[in-house]
KOLGU-4560 file (N, C-alpha, C; in nm, 3 decimals, padded with zeros to 5 digits):
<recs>
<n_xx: 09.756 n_yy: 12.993 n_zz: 09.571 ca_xx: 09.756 ca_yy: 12.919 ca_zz: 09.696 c_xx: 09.613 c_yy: 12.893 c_zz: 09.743 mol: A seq: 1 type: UNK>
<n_xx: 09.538 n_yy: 12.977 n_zz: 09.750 ca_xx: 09.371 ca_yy: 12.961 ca_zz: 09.790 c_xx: 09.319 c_yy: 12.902 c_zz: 09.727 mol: A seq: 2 type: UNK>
<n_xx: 09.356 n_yy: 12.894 n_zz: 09.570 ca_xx: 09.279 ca_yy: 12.817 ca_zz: 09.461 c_xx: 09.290 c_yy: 12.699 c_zz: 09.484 mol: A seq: 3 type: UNK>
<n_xx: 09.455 n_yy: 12.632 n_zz: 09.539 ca_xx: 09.450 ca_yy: 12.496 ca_zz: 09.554 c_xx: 09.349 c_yy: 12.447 c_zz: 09.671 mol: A seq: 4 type: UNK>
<n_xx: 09.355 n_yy: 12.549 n_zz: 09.771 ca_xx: 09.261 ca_yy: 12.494 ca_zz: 09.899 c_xx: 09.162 c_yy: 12.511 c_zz: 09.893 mol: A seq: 5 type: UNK>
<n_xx: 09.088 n_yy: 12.560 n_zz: 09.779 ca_xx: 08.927 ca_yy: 12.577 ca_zz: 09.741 c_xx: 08.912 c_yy: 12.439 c_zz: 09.648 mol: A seq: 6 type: UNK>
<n_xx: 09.016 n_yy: 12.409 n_zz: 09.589 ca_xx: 09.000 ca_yy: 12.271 ca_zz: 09.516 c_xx: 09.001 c_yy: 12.166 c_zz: 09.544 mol: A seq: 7 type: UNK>
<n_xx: 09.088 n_yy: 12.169 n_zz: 09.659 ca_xx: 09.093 ca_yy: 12.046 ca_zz: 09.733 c_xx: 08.963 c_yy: 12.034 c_zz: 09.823 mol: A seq: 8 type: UNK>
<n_xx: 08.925 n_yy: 12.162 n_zz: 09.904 ca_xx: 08.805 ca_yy: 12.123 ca_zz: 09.954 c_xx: 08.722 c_yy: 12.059 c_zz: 09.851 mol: A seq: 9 type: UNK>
<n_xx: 08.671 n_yy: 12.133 n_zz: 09.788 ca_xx: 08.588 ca_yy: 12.086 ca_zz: 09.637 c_xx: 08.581 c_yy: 11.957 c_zz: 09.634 mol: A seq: 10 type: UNK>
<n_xx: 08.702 n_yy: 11.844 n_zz: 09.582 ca_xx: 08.696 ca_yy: 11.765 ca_zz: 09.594 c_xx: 08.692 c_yy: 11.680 c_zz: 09.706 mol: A seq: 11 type: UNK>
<n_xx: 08.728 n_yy: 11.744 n_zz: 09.832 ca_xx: 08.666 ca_yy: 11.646 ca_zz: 09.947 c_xx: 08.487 c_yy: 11.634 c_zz: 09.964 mol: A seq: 12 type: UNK>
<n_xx: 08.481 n_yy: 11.780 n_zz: 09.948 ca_xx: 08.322 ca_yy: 11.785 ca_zz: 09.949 c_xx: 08.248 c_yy: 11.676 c_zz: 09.825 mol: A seq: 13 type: UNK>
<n_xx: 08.322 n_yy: 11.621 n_zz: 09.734 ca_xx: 08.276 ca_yy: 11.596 ca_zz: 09.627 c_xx: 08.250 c_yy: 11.420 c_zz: 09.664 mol: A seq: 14 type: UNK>
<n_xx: 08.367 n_yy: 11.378 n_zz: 09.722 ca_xx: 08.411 ca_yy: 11.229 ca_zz: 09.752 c_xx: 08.341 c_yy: 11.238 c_zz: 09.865 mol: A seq: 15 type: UNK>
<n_xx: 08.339 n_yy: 11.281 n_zz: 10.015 ca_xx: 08.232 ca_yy: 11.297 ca_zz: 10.103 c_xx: 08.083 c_yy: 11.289 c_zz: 10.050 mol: A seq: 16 type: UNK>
<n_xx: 08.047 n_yy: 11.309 n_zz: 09.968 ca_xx: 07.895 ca_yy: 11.286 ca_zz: 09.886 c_xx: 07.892 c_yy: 11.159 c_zz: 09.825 mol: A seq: 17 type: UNK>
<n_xx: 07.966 n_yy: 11.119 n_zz: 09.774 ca_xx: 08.024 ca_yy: 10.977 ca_zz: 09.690 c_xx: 07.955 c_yy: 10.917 c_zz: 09.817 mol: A seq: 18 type: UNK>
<n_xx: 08.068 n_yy: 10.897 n_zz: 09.924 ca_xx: 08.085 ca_yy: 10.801 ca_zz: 09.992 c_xx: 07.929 c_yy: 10.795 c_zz: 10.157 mol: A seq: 19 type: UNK>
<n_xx: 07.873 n_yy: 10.922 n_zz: 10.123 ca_xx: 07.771 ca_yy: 10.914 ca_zz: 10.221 c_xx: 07.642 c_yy: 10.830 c_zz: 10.090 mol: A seq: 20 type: UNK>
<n_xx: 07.655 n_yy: 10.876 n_zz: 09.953 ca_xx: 07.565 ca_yy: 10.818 ca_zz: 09.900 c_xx: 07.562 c_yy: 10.655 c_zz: 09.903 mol: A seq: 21 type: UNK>
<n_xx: 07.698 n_yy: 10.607 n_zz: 09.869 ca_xx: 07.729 ca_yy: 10.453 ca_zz: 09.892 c_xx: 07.671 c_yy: 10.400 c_zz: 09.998 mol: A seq: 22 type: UNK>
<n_xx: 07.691 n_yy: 10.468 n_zz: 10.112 ca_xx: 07.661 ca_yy: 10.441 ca_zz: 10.297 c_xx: 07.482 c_yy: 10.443 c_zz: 10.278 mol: A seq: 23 type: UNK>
<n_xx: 07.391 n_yy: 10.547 n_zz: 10.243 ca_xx: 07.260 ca_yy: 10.531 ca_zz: 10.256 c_xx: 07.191 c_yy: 10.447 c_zz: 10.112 mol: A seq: 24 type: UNK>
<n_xx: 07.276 n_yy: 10.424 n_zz: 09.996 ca_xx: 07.206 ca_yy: 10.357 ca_zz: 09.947 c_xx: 07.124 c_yy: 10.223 c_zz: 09.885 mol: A seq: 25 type: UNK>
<n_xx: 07.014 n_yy: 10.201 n_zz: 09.919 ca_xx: 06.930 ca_yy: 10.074 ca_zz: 09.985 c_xx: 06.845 c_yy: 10.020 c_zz: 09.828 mol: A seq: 26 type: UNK>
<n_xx: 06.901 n_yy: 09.862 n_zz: 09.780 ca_xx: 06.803 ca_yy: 09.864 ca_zz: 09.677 c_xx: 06.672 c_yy: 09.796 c_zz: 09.679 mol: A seq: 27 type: UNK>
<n_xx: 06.551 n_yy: 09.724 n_zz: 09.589 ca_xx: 06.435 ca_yy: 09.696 ca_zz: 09.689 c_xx: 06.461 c_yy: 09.584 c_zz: 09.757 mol: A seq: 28 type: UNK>
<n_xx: 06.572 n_yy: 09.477 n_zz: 09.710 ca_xx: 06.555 ca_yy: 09.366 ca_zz: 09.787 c_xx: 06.617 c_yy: 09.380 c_zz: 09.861 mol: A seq: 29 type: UNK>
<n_xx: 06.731 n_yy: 09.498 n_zz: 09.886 ca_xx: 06.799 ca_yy: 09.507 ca_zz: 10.073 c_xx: 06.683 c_yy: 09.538 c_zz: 10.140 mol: A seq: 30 type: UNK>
<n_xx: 06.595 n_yy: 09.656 n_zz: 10.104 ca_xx: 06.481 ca_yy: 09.728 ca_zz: 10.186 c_xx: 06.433 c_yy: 09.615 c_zz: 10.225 mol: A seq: 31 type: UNK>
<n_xx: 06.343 n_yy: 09.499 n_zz: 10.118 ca_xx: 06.273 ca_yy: 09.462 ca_zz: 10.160 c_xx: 06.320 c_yy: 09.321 c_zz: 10.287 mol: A seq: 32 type: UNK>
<n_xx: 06.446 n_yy: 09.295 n_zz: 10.300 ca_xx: 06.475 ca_yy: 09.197 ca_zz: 10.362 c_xx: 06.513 c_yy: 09.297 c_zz: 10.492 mol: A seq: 33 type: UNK>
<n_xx: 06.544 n_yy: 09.400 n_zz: 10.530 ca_xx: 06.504 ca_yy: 09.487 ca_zz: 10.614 c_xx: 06.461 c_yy: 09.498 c_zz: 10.685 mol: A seq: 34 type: UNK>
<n_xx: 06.331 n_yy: 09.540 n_zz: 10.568 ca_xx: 06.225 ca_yy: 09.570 ca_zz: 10.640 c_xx: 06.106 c_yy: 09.476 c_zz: 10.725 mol: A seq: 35 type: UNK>
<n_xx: 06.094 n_yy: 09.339 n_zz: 10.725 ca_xx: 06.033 ca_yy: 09.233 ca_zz: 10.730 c_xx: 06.092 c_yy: 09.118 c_zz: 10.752 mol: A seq: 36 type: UNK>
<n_xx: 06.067 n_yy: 09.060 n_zz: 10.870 ca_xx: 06.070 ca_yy: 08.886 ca_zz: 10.916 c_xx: 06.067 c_yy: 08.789 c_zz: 10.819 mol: A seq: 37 type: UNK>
<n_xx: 06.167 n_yy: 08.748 n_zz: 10.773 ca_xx: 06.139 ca_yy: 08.617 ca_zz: 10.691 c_xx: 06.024 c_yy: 08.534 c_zz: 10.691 mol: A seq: 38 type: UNK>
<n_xx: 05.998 n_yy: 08.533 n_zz: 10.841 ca_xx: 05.883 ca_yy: 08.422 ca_zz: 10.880 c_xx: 05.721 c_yy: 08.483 c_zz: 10.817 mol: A seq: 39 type: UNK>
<n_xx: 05.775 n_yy: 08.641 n_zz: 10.793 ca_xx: 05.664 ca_yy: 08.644 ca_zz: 10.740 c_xx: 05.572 c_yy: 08.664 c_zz: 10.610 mol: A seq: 40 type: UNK>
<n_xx: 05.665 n_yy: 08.601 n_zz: 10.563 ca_xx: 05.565 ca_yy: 08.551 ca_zz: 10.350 c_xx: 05.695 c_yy: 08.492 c_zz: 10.352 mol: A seq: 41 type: UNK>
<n_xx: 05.704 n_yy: 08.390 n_zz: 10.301 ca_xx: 05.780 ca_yy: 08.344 ca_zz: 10.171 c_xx: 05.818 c_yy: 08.408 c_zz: 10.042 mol: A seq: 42 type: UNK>
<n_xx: 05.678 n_yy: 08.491 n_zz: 09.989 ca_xx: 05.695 ca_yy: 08.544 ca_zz: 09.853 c_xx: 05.771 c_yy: 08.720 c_zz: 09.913 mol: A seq: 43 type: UNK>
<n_xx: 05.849 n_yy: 08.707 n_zz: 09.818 ca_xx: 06.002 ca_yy: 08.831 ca_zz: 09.842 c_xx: 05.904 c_yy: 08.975 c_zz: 09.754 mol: A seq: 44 type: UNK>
<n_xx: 05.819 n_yy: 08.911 n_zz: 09.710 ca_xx: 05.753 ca_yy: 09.044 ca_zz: 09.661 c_xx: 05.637 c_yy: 09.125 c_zz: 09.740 mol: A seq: 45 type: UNK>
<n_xx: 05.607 n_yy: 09.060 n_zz: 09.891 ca_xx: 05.555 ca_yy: 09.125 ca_zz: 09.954 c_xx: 05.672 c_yy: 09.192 c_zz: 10.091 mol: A seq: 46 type: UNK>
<n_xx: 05.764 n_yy: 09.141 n_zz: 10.063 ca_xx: 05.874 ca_yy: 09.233 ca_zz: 10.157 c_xx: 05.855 c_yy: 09.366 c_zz: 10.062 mol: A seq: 47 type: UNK>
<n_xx: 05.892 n_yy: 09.326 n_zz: 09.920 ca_xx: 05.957 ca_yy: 09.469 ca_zz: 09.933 c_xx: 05.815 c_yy: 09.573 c_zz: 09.858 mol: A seq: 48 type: UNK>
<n_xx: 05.664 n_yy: 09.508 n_zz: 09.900 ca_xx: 05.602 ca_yy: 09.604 ca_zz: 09.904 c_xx: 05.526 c_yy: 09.624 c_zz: 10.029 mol: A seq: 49 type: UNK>
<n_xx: 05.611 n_yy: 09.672 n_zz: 10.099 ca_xx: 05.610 ca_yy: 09.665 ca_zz: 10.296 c_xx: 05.600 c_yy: 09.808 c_zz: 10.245 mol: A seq: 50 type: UNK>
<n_xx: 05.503 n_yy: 09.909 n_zz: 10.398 ca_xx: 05.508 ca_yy: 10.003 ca_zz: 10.406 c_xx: 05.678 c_yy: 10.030 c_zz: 10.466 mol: A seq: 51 type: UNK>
<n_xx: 05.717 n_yy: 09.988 n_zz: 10.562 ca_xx: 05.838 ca_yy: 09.989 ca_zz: 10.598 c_xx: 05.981 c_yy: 09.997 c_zz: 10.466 mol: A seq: 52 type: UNK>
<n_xx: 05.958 n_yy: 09.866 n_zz: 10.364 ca_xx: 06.050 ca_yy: 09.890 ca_zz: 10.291 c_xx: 06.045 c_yy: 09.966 c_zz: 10.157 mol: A seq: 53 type: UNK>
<n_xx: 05.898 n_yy: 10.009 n_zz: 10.141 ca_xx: 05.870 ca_yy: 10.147 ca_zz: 10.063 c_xx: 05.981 c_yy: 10.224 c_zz: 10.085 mol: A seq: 54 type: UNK>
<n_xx: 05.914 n_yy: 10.276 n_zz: 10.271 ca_xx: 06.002 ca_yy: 10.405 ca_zz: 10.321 c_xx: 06.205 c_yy: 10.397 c_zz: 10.334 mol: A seq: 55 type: UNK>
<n_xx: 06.192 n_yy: 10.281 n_zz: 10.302 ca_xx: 06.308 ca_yy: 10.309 ca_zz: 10.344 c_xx: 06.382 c_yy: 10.296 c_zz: 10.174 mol: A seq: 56 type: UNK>
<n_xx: 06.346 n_yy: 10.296 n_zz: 10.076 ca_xx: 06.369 ca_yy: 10.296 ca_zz: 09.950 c_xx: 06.340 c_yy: 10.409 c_zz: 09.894 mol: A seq: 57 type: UNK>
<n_xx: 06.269 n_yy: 10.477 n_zz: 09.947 ca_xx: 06.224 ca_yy: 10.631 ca_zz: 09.908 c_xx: 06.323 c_yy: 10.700 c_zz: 09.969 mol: A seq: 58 type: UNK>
<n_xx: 06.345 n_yy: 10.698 n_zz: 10.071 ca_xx: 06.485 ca_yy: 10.769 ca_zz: 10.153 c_xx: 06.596 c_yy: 10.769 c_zz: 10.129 mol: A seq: 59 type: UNK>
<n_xx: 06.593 n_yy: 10.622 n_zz: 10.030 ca_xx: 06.763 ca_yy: 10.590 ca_zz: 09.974 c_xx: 06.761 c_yy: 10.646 c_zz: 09.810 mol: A seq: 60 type: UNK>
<n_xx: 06.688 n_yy: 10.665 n_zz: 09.759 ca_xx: 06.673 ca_yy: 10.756 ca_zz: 09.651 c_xx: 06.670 c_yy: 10.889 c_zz: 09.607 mol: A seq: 61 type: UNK>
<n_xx: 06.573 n_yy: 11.032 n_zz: 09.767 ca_xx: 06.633 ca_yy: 11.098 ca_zz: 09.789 c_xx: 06.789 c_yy: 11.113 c_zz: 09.852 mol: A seq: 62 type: UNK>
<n_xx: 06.844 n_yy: 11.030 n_zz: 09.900 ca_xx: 06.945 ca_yy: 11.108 ca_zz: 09.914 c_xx: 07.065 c_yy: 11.073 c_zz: 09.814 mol: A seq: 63 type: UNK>
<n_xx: 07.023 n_yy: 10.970 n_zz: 09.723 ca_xx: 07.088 ca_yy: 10.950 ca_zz: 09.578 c_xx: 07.117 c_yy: 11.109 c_zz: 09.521 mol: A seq: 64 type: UNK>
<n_xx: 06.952 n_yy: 11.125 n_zz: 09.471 ca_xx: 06.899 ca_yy: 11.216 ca_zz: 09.408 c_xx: 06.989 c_yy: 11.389 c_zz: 09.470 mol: A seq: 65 type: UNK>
<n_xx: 06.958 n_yy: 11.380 n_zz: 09.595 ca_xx: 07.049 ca_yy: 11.512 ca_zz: 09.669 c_xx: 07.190 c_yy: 11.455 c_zz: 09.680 mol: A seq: 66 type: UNK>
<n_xx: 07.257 n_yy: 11.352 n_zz: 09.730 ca_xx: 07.416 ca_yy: 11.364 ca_zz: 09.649 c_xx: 07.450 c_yy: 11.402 c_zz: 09.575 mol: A seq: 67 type: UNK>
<n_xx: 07.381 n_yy: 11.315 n_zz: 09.407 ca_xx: 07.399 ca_yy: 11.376 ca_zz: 09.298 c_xx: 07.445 c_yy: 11.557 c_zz: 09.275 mol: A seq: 68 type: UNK>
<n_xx: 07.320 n_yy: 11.591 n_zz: 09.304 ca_xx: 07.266 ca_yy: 11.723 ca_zz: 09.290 c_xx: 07.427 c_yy: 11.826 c_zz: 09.347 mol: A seq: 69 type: UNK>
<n_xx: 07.491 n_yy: 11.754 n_zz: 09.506 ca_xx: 07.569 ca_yy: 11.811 ca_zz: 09.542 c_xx: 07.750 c_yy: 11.770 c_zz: 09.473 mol: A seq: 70 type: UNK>
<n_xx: 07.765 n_yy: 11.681 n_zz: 09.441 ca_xx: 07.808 ca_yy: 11.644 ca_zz: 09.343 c_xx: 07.824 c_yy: 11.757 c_zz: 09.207 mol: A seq: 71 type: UNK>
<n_xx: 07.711 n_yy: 11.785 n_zz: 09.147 ca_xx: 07.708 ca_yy: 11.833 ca_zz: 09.011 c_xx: 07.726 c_yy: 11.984 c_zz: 09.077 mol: A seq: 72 type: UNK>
<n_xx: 07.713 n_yy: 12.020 n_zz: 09.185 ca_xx: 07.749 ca_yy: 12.183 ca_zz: 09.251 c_xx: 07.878 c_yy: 12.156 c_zz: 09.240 mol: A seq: 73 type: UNK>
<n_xx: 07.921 n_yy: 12.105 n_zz: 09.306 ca_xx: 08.083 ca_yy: 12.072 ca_zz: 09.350 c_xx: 08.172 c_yy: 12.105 c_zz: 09.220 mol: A seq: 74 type: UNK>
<n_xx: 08.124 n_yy: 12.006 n_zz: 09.098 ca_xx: 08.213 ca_yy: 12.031 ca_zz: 08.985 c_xx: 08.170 c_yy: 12.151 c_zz: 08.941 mol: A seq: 75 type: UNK>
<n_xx: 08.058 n_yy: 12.213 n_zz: 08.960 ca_xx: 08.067 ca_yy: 12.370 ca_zz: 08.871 c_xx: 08.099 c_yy: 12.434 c_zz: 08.948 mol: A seq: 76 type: UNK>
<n_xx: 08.171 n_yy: 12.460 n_zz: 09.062 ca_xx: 08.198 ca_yy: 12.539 ca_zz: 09.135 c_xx: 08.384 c_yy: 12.519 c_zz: 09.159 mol: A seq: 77 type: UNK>
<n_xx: 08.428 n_yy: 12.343 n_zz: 09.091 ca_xx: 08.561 ca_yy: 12.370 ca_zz: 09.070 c_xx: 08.581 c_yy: 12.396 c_zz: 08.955 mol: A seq: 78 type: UNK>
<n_xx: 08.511 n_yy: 12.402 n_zz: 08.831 ca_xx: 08.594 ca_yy: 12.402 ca_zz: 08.696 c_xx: 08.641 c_yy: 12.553 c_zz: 08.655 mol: A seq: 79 type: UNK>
<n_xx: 08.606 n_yy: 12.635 n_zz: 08.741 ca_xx: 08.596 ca_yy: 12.790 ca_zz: 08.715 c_xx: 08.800 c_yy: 12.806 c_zz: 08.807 mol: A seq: 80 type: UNK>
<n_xx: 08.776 n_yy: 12.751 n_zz: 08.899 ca_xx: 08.924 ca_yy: 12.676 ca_zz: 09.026 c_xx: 09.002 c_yy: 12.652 c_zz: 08.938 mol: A seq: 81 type: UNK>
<n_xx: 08.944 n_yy: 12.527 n_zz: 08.868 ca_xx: 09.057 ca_yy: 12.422 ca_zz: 08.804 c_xx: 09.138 c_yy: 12.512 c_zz: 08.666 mol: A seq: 82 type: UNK>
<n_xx: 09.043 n_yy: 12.624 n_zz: 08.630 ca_xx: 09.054 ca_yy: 12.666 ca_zz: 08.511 c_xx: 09.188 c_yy: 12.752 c_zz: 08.523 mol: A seq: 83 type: UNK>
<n_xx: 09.099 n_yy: 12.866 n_zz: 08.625 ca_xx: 09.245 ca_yy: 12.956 ca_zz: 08.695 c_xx: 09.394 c_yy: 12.931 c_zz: 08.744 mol: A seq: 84 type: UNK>
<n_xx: 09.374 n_yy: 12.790 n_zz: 08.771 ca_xx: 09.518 ca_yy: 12.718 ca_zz: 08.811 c_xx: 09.590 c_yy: 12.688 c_zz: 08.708 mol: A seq: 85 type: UNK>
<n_xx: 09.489 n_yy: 12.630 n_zz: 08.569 ca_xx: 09.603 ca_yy: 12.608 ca_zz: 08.451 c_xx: 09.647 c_yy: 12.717 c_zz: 08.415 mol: A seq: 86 type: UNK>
<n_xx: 09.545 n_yy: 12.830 n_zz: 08.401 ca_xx: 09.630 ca_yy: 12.904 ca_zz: 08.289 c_xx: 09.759 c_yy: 12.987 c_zz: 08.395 mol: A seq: 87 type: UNK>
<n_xx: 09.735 n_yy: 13.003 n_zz: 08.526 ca_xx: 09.880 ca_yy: 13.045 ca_zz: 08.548 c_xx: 10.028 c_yy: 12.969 c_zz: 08.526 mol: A seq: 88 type: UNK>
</recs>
């Protein structure tokens, strides 16, 4: 009985990471249209080397990078769960 509710958390915790990573993540040409006024360049390659849309592309990568990370906890922390449930 606990095993299922440690698994199911598991996988909420798992899809909750999914879906916050989807929500923060920014690629350079979202950043850079973002980050910067149209009015100001024409050329799309100085948006997205804006101090502004740097930062905000660096931010969307850590928290890629730390989803992931919580993600890859999540499954080693159910397969030991998932394991105990089959063999009963």
């Amino acid at each position: 009985m606990y095993e299922m509710l440690t698994a199911g958390g598991l996988i909420l915790t798992m899809l909750g990471a999914s879906v916050t990573f989807y929500g923060v993540y920014s690629s350079k040409d979202a950043a850079g249209h973002v980050a910067v006024a149209r009015i100001a360049s024409d050329d799309e390659d100085d948006w997205k080397s804006s101090p502004l849309a740097r930062a905000i592309r660096k931010a969307s990568v850590c928290a890629m990078w730390g989803l992931g990370m919580i993600c890859v906890g999540t499954v080693l922390q159910l397969l030991p769960v998932v394991s105990s449930l089959m063999a009963e």
